[in-house]
C-alpha positions in Angstrom: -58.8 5.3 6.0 -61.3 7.6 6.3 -64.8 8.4 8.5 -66.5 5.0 10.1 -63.4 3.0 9.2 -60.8 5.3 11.1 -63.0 5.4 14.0 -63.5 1.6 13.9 -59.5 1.1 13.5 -59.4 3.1 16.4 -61.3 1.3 18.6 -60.0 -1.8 17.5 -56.4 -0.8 18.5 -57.7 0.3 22.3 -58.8 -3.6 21.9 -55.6 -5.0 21.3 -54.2 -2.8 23.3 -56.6 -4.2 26.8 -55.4 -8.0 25.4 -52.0 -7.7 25.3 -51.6 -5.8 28.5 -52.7 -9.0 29.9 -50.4 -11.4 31.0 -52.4 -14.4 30.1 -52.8 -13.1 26.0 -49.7 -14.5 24.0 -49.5 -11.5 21.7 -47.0 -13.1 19.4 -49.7 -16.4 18.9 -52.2 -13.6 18.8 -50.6 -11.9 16.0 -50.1 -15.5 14.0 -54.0 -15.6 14.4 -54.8 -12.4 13.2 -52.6 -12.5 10.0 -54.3 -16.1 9.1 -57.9 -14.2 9.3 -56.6 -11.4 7.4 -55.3 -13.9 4.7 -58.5 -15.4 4.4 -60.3 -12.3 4.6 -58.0 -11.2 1.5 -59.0 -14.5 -0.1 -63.0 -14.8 0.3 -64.1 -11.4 -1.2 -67.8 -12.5 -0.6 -67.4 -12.9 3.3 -65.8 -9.7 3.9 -68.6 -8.0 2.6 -70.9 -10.0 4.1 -68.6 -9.3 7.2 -68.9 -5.2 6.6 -71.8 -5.0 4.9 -74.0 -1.6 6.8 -77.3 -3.4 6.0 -76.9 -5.9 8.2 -76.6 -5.4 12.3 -73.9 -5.3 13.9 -74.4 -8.8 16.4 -75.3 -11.0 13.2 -72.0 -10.0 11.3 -70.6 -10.5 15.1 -72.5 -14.3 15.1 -71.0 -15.2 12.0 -67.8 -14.1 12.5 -67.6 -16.2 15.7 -69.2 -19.6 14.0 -66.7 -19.5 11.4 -63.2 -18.8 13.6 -64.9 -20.1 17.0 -62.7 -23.2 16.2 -60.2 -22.1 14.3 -58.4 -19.2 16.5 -58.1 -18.1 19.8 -61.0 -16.7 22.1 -59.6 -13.2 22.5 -58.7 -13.5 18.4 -62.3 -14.4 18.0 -63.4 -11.8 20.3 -61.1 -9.0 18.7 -62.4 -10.1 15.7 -66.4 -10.1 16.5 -66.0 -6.5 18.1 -64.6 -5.0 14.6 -67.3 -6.6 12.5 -69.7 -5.3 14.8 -68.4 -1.7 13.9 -69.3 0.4 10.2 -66.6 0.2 7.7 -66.2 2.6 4.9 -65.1 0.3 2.8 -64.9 -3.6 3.0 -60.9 -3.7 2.2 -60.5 -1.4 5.5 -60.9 -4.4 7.6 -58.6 -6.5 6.5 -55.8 -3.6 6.4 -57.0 -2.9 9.9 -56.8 -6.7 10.8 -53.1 -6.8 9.1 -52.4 -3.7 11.3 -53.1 -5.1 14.3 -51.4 -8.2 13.4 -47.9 -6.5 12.8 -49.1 -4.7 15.9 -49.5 -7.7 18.3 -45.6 -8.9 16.9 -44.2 -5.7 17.7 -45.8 -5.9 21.1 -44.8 -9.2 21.7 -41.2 -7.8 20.6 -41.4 -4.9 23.0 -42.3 -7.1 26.1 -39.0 -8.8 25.5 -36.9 -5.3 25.4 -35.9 -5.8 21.8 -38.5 -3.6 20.1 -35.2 -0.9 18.8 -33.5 -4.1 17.6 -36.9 -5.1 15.2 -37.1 -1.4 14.3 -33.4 -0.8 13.0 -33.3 -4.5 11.1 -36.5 -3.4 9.5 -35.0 -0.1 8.5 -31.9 -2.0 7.5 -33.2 -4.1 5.6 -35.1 -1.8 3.6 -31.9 0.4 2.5 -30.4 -3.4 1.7 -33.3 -3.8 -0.8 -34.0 -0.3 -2.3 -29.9 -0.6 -3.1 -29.9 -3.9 -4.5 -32.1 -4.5 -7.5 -31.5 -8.4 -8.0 -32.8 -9.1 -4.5 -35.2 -6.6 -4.9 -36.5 -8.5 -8.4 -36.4 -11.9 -6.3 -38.5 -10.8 -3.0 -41.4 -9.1 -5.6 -41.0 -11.3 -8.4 -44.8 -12.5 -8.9 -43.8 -15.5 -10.7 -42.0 -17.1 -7.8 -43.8 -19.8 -4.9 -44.7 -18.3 -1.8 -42.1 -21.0 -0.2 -39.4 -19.9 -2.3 -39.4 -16.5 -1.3 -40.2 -18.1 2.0 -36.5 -19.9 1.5 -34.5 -16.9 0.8 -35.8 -14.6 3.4 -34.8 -17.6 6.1 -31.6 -17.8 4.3 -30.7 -13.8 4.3 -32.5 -13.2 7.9 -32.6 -16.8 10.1 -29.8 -16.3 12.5 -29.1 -13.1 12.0 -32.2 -11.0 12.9 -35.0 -10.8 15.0 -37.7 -13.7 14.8 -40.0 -10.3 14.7 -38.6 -8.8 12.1 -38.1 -12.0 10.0 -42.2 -13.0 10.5 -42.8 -9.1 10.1 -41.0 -8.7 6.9 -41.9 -12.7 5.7 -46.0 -12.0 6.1 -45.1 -8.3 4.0 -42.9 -10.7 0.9 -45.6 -13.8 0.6 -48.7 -11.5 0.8 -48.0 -7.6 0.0 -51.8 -7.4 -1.5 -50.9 -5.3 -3.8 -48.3 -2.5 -2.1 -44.8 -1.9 -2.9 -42.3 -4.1 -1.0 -40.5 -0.6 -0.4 -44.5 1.1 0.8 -45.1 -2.0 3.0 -41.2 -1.9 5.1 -41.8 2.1 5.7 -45.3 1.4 7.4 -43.8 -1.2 9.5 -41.4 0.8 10.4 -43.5 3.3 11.4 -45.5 0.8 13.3 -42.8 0.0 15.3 -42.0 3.5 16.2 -45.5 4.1 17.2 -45.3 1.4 20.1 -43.7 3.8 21.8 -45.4 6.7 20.8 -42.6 8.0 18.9 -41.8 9.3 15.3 -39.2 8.3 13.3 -36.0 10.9 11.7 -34.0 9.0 9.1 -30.6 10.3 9.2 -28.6 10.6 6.8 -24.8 12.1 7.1 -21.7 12.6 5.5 -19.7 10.8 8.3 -21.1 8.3 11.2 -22.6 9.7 14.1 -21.2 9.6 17.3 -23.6 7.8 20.4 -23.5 11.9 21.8 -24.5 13.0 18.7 -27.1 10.9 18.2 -29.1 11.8 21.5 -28.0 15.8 21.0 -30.1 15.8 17.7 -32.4 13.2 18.7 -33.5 15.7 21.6 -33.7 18.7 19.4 -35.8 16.9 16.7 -38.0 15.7 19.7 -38.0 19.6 21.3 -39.2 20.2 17.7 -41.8 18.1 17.4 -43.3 17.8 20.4 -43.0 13.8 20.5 -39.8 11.0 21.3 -38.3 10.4 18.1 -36.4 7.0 17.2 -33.5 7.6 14.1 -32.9 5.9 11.6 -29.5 6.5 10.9 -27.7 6.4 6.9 -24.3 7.8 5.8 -23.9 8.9 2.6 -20.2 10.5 1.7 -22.2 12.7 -1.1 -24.9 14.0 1.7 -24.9 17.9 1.3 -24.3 20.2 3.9 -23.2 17.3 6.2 -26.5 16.2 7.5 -30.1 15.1 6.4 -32.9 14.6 8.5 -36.1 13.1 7.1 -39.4 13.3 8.7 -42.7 12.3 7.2 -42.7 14.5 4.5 -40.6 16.5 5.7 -37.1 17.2 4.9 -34.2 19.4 6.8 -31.3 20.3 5.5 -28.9 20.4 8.0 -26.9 23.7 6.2 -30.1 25.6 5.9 -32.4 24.2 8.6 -32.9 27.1 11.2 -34.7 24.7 13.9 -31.6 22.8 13.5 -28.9 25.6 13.5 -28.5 24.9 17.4 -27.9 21.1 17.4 -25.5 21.6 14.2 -23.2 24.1 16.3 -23.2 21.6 19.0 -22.6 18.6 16.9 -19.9 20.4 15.5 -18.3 21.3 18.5 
């Protein structure tokens, strides 16, 4: 996003973010409310343009938004709703991203107030190494031709029981509505969503061998030293990995054999 839209998303998320600090805002039943607005935003083109249209003020978009979901949601998902109408949107497709955001925002939350926010991000990262290494599931889960309720089906019957009820409503809303992203595109910003509840980045990890639980917080402290923020890894092994260790962040990718901000934590590891 870029100019009035990143501003608006910004305010928006210091909005969720006053809700679900309260103890009286459900913020998974929240998050349900918000993805069912973003679906229909998705669907009825002609309202969310009406909806983020500049020529009209800011209180009338604000009006109609709260006539049409006054009975259909929540007041604070109403409210939430009203105050981002009410702000300028570069473009109309901004808002519902932004409203999807905050929707996979308000699950995560709900996850985090439980303690079991690092168990939703490691089954999301899981599950995306699952899927970019299998290519009939793969061809299943994006496979345009298929019901929204089958694909529905065979996420219950691949994730019901066996991970978290956030990660299997995360990664159902991503399968039955991807509006028009990659399956692979869609996992990595969740991921990264996840990490930034706690105001972290995220290292995937890959090495020739397992890491031990002292490795792991040796190199996660020296990644964080080098960036300046916590950082949550994602951990692979690969037996091929070169030079023992691969650390991937952003864009960015280190080398564990050549890395010199690394050289410190590989003598250690290695020790």
């Amino acid at each position: 996003m870029n100019g009035a839209s990143r501003e608006a998303l910004a305010a928006a998320r210091e909005r969720l973010d006053a809700l679900t600090d309260s103890t009286s805002v459900d913020a998974g039943s929240l998050a349900d409310e918000l993805a069912a607005v973003t679906a229909l935003l998705h669907r009825e083109v002609s309202l969310r343009r009406v909806l983020t249209d500049p020529a009209q003020g800011g209180e009338a978009k604000a009006e109609l938004a709260q006539r049409l979901l006054g009975t259909q949601v929540s007041g604070p998902a109403v409210d939430l709703v009203s105050g981002m109408v009410r702000s300028r949107w570069s473009q109309s497709r901004d808002l519902v991203d932004a409203l999807e955001e905050l929707a996979n925002t308000a699950d995560l939350t709900a996850a985090q107030k439980r303690g079991r926010l690092d168990n939703v991000e490691d089954e999301l990262f899981r599950f995306g190494r699952i899927v970019s290494s299998t290519t009939e599931l793969r061809a299943a889960l994006t496979n345009r031709s298929a019901t929204t309720s089958a694909k529905g089906e065979l996420l219950r019957s691949l994730l019901g029981g066996r991970a978290e009820a956030t990660t299997e409503r995360l990664v159902t809303r991503l399968v039955t509505a991807p509006r028009g992203r990659s399956l692979e595109t869609g996992l990595e910003s969740l991921s990264k969503l996840a990490a930034d509840r706690r105001d972290r980045m995220v290292a995937v990890v890959t090495s020739a061998v397992p890491l031990s639980d002292p490795q792991k917080q040796r190199l996660g402290a020296a990644l964080a030293k080098i960036y300046g923020r916590p950082m949550h890894l994602n951990l692979d092994v690969d037996p091929e990995v070169l030079g023992g260790i691969r650390v991937q962040v952003g864009d960015e990718v280190i080398n564990g054999s050549i890395a010199d901000r690394l050289e410190d934590a590989g003598r250690r590891m290695a020790s």
